[in-house]
Backbone as a printed PyTorch tensor [residue, N CA C, xyz], in Angstrom:
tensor([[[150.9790, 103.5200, 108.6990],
         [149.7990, 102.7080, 108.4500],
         [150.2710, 101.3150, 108.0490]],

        [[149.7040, 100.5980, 108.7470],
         [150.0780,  98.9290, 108.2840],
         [149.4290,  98.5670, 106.9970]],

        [[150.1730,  97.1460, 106.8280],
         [149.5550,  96.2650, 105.7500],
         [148.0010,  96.4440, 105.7640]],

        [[147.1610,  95.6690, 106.7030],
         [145.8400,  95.6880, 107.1790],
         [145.1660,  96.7990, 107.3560]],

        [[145.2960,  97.6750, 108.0170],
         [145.0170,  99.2860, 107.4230],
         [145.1100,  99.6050, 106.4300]],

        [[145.9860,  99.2980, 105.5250],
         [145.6960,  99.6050, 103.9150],
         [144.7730,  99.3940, 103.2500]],

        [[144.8290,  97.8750, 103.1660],
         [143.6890,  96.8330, 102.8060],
         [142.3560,  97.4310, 102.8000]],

        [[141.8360,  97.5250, 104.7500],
         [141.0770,  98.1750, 104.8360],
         [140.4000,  99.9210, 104.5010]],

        [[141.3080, 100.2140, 104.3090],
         [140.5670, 101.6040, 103.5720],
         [140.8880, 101.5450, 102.2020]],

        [[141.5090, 100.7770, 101.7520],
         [141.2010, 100.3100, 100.0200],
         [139.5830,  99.7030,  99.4300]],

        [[139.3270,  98.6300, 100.7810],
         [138.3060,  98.3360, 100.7240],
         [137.0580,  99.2280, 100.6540]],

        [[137.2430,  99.9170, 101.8480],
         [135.9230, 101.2690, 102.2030],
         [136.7150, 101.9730, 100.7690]],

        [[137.1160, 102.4160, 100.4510],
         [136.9740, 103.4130,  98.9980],
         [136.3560, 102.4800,  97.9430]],

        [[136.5350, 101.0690,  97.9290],
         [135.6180, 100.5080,  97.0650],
         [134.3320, 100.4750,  97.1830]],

        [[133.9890, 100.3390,  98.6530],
         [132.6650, 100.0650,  99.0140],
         [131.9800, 101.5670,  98.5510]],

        [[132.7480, 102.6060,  98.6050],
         [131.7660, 103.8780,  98.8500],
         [131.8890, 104.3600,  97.3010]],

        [[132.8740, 103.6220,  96.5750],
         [132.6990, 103.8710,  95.0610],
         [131.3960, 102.8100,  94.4800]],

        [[131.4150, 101.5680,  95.0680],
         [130.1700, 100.8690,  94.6410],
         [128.7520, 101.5940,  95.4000]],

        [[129.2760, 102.1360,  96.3720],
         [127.6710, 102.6090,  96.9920],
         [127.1250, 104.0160,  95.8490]],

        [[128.0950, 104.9670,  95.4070],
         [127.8620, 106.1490,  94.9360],
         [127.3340, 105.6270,  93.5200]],

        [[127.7510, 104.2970,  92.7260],
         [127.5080, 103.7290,  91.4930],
         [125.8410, 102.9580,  91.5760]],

        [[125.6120, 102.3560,  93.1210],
         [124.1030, 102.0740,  92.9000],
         [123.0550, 102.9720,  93.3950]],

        [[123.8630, 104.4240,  93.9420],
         [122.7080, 105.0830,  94.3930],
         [122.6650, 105.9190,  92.8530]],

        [[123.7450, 106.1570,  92.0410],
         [122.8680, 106.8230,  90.7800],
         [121.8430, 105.8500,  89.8940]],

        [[122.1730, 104.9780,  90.1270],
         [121.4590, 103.8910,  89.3400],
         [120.0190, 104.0840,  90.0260]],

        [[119.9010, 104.2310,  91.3460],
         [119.1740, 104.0450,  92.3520],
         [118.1710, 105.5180,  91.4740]],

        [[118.6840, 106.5490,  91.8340],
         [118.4550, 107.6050,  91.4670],
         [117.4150, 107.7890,  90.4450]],

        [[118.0730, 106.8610,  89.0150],
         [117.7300, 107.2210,  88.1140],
         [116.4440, 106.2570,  87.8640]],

        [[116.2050, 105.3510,  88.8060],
         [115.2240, 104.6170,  88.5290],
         [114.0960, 105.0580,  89.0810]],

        [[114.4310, 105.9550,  90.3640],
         [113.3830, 106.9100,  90.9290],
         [112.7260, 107.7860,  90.0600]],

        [[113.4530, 108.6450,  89.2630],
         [113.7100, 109.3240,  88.3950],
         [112.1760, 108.5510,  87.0580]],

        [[112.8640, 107.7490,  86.8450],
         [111.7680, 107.0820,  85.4370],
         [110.9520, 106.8250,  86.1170]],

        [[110.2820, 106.0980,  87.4220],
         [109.2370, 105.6040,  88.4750],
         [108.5160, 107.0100,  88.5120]],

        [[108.9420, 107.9940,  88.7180],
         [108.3460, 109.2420,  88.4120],
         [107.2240, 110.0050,  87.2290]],

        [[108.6660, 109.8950,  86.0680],
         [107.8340, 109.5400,  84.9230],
         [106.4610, 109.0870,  84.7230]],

        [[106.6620, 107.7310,  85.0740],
         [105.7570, 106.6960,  84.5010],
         [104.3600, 106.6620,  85.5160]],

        [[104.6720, 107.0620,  86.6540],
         [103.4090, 107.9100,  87.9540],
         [102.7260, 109.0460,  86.9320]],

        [[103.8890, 110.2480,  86.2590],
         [102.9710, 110.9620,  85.7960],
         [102.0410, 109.8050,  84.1550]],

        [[102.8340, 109.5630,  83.8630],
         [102.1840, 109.1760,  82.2310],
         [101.1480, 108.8760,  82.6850]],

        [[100.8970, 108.0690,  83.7500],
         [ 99.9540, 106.8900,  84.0910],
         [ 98.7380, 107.7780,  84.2610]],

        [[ 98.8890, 108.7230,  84.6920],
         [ 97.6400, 109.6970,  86.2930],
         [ 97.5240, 110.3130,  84.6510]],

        [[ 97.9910, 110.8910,  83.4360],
         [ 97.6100, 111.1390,  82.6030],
         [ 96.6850, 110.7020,  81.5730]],

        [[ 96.8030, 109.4870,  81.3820],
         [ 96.0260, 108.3390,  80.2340],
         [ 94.9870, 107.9280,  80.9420]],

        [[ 94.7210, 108.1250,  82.1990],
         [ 93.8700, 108.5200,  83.3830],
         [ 92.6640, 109.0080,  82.9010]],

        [[ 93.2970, 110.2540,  83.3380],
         [ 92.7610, 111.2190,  82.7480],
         [ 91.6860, 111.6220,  81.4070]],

        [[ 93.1090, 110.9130,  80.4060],
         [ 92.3710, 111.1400,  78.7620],
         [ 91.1310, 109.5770,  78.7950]],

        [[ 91.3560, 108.9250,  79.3730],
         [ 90.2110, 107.8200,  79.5370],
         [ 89.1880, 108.3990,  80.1170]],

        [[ 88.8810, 109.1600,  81.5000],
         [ 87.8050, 109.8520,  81.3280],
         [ 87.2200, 110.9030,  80.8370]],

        [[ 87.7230, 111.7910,  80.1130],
         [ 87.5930, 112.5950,  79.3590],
         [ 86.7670, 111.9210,  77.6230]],

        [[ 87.4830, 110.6820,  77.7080],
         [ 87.1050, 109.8970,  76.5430],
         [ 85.3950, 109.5660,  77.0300]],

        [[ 85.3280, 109.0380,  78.1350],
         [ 84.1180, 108.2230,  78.5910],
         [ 83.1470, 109.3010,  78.6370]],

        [[ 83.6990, 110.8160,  78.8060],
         [ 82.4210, 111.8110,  78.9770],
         [ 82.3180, 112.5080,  77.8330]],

        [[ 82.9980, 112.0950,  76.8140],
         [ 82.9700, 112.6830,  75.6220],
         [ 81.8600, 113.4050,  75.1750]],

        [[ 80.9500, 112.9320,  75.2720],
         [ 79.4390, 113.3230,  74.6910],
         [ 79.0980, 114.7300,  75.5050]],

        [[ 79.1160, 114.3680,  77.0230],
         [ 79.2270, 115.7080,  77.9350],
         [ 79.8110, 117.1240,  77.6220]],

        [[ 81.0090, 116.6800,  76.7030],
         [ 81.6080, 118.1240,  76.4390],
         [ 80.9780, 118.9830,  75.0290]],

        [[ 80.1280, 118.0880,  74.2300],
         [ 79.9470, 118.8450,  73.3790],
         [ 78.9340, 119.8700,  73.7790]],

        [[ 78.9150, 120.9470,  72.8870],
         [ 78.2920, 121.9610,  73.5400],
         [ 78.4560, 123.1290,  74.3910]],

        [[ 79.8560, 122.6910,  75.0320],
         [ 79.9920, 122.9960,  76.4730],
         [ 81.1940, 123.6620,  76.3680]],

        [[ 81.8850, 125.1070,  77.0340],
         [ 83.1350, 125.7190,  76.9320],
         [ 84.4010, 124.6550,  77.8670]],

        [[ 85.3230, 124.8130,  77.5820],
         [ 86.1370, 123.8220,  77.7700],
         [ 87.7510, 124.7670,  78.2550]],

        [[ 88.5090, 124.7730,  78.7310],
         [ 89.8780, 125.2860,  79.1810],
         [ 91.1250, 124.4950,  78.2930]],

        [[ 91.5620, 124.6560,  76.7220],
         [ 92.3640, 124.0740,  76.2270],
         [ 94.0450, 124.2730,  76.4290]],

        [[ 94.2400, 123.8610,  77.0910],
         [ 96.1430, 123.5030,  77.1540],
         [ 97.0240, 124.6540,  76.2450]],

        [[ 97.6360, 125.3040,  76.3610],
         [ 98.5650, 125.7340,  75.4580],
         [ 99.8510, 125.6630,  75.4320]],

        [[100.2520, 124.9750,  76.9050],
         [101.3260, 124.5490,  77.4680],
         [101.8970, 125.4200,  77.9070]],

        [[103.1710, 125.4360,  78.5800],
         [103.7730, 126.3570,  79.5360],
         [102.9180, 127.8780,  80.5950]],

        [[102.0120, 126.8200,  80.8830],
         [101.2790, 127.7030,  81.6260],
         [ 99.8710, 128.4080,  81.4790]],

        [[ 99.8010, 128.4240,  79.8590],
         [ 98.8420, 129.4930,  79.4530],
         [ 97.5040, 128.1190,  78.8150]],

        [[ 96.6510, 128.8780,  78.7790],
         [ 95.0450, 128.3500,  78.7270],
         [ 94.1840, 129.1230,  77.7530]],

        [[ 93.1930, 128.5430,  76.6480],
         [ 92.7670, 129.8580,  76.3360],
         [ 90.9480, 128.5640,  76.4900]],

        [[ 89.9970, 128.9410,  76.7870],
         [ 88.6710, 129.0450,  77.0320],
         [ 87.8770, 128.8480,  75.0570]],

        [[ 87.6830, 127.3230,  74.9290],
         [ 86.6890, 127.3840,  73.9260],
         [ 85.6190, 126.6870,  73.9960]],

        [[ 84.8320, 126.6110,  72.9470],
         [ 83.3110, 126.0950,  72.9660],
         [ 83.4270, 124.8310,  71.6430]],

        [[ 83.4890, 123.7330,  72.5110],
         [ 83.3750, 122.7310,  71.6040],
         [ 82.0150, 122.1760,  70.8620]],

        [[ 81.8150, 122.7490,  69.4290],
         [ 81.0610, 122.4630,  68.9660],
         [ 81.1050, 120.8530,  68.6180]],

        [[ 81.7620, 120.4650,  68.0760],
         [ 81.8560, 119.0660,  66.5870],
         [ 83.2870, 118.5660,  67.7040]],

        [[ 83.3820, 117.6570,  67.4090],
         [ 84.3240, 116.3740,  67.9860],
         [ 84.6200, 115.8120,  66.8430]],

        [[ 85.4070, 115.7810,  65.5510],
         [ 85.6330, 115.4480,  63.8850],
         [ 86.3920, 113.9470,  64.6230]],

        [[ 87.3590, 114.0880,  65.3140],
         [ 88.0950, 112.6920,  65.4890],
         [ 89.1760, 112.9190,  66.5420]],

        [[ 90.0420, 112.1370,  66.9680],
         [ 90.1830, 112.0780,  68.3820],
         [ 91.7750, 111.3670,  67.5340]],

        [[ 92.9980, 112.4910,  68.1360],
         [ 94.4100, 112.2700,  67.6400],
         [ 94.8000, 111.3110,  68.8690]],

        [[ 95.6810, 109.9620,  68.3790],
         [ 95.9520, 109.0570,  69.9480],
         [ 97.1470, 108.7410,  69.7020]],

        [[ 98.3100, 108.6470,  70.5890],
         [ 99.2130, 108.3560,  70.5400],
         [ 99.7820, 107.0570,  70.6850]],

        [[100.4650, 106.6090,  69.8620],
         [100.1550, 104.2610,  69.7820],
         [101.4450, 104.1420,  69.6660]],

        [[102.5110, 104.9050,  70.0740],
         [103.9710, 104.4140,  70.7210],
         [105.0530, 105.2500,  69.7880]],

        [[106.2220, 104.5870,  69.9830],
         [107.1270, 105.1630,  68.9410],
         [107.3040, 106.0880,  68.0710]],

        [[106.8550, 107.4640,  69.0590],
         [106.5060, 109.0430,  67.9870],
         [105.5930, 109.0300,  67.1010]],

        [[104.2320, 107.9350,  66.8360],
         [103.4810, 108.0520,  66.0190],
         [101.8120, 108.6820,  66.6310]],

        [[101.3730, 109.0770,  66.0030],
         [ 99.5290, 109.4860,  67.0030],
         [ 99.3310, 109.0840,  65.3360]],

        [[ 98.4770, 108.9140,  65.6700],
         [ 97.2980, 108.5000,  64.5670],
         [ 95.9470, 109.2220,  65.2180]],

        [[ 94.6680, 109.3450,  63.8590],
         [ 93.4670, 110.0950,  63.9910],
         [ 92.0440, 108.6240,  64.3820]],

        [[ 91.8940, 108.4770,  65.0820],
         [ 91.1110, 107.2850,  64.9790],
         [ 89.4500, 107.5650,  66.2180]],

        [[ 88.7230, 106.9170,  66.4080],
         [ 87.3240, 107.1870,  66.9900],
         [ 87.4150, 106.6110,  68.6990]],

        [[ 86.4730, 107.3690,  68.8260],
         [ 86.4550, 107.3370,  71.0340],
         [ 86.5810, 105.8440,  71.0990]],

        [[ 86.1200, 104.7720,  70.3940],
         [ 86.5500, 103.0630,  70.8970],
         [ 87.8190, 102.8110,  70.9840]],

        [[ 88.5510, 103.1460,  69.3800],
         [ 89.9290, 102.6040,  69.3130],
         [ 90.8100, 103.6270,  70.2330]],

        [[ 90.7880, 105.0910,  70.5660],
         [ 91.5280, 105.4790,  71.1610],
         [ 91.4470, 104.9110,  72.9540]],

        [[ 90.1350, 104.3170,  73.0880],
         [ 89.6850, 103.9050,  74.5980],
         [ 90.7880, 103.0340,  74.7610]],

        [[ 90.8180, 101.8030,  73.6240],
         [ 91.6020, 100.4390,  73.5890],
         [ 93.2140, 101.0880,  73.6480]],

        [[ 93.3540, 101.9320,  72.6400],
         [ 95.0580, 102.2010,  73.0780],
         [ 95.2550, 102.8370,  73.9250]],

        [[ 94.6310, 103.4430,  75.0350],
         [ 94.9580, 104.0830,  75.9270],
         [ 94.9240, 103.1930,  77.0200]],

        [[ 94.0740, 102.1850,  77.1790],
         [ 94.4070, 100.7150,  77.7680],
         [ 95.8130,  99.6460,  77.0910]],

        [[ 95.5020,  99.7290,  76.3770],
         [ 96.8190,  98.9820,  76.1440],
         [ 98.3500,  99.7340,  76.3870]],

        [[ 98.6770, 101.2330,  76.2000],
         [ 99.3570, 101.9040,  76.4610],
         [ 99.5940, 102.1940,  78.1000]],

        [[ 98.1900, 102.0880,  79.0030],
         [ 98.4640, 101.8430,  80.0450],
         [ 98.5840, 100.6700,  81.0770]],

        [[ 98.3660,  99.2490,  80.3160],
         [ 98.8040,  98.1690,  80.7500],
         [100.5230,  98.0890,  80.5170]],

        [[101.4560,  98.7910,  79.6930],
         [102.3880,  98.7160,  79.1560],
         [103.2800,  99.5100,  80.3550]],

        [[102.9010, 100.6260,  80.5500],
         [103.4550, 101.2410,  81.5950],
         [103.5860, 100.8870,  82.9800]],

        [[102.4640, 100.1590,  83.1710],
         [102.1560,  99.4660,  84.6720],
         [102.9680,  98.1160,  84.6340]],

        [[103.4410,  97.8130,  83.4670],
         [103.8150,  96.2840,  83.8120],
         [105.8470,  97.2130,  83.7330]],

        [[106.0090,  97.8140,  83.0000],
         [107.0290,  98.7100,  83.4360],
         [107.4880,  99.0760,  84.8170]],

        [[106.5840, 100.0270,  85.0940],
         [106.4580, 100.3470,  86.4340],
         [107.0160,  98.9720,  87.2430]],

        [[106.1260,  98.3570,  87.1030],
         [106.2110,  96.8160,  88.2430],
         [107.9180,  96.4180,  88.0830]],

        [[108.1820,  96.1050,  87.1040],
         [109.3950,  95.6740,  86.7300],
         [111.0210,  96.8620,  87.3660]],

        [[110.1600,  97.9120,  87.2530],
         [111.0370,  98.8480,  87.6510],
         [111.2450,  99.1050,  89.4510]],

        [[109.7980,  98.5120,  89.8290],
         [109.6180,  98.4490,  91.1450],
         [110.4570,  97.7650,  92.3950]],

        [[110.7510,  96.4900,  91.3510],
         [111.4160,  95.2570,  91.5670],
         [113.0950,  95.5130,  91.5190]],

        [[112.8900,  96.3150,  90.1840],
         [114.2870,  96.7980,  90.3930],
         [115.0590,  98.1360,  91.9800]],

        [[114.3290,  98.7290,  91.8730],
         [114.2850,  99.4210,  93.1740],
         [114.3930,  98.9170,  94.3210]],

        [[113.5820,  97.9280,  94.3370],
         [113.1700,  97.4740,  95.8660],
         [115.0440,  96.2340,  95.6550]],

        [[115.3820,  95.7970,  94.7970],
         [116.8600,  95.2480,  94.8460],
         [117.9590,  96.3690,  94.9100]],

        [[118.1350,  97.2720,  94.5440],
         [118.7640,  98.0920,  94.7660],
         [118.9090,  98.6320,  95.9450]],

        [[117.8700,  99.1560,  96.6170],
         [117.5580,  99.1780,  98.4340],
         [118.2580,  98.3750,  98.9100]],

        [[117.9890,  96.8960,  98.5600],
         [118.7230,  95.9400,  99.7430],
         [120.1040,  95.8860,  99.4020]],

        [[120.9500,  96.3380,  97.8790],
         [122.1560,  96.3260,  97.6540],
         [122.7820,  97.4550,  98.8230]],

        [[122.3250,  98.6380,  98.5670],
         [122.6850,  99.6290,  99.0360],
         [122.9740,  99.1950, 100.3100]],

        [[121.7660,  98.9090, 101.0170],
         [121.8360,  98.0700, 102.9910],
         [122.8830,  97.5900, 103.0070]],

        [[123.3040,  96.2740, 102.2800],
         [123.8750,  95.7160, 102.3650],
         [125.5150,  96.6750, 102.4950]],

        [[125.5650,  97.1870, 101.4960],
         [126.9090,  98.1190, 101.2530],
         [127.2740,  99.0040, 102.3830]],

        [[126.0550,  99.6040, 103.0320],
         [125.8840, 100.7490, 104.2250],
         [126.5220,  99.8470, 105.2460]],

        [[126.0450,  98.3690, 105.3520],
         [126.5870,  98.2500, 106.5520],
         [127.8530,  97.6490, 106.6450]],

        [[128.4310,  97.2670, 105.2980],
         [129.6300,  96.9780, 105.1620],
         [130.5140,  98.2670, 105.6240]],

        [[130.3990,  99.3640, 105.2770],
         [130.8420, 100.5650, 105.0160],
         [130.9980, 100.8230, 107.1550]],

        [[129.6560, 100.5580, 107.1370],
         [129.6870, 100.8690, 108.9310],
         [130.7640, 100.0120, 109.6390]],

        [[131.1310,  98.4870, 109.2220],
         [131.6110,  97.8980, 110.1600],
         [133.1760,  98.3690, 109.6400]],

        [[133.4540,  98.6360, 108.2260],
         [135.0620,  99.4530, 108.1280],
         [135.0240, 100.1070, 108.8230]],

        [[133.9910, 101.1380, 109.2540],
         [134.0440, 102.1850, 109.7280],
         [134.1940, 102.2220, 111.1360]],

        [[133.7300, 101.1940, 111.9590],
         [134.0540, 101.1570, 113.5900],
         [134.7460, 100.3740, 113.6550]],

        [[136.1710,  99.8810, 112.6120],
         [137.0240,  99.1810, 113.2490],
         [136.3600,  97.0280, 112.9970]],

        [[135.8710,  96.9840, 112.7880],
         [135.9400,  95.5180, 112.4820],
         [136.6230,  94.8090, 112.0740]]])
């Protein structure tokens, strides 16, 4: 193997060590973009649930127990409404203020999201870029 043959597959092992370094990066941003799809379709959710509030009293309801299981109650009284306002804290507060942090909690995520979007959509074109470096080592250029 020559000088220049060396070179060149020194190079392609760099290129395919930088490609394997932005596709986890790549990965992992898919990964949180995921996330933040579910949080979002969630606070969704608890916003209309908030808006029909009044609708449920009275009315049997399917409560969460997590990992699968459900148990069927009858919501009499609505006492106060637990909301979650960031940094491991929920606080007990009324259907307005939890409306507002669940807007503000979901303006927070969306401007995330966006930012993360941006990051993705640069990463794509790194990657291109790398793929076709990788192609032209690869047929001899």
């Amino acid at each position: 193997m020559g000088e220049e043959e060396k070179k060149a597959a020194e190079e392609l092992e760099k290129l395919r060590y930088l490609q394997e370094l932005y596709m986890q990066e790549y990965n992992a941003v898919l990964g949180k973009l995921s996330e933040y799809a579910a949080d979002s379709a969630a606070m969704e959710r608890n916003r209309e649930v908030l808006n029909n509030i009044d609708k449920i009293k009275g009315n049997n309801i399917l409560l969460n127990l997590e990992g699968g299981s459900y148990i069927e109650v009858k919501v009499s009284d609505i006492a106060g409404i637990l909301t979650y306002v960031g940094a491991g804290y929920i606080i007990e507060t009324d259907k307005e203020n939890a409306s507002r942090i669940l807007e503000t909690n979901s303006k927070r995520v969306e401007e995330l999201a966006k930012k993360l979007t941006a990051e993705k959509e640069k990463l794509e074109g790194i990657l291109t870029d790398i793929e076709f470096e990788i192609e032209g080592y690869s047929s001899g250029r």
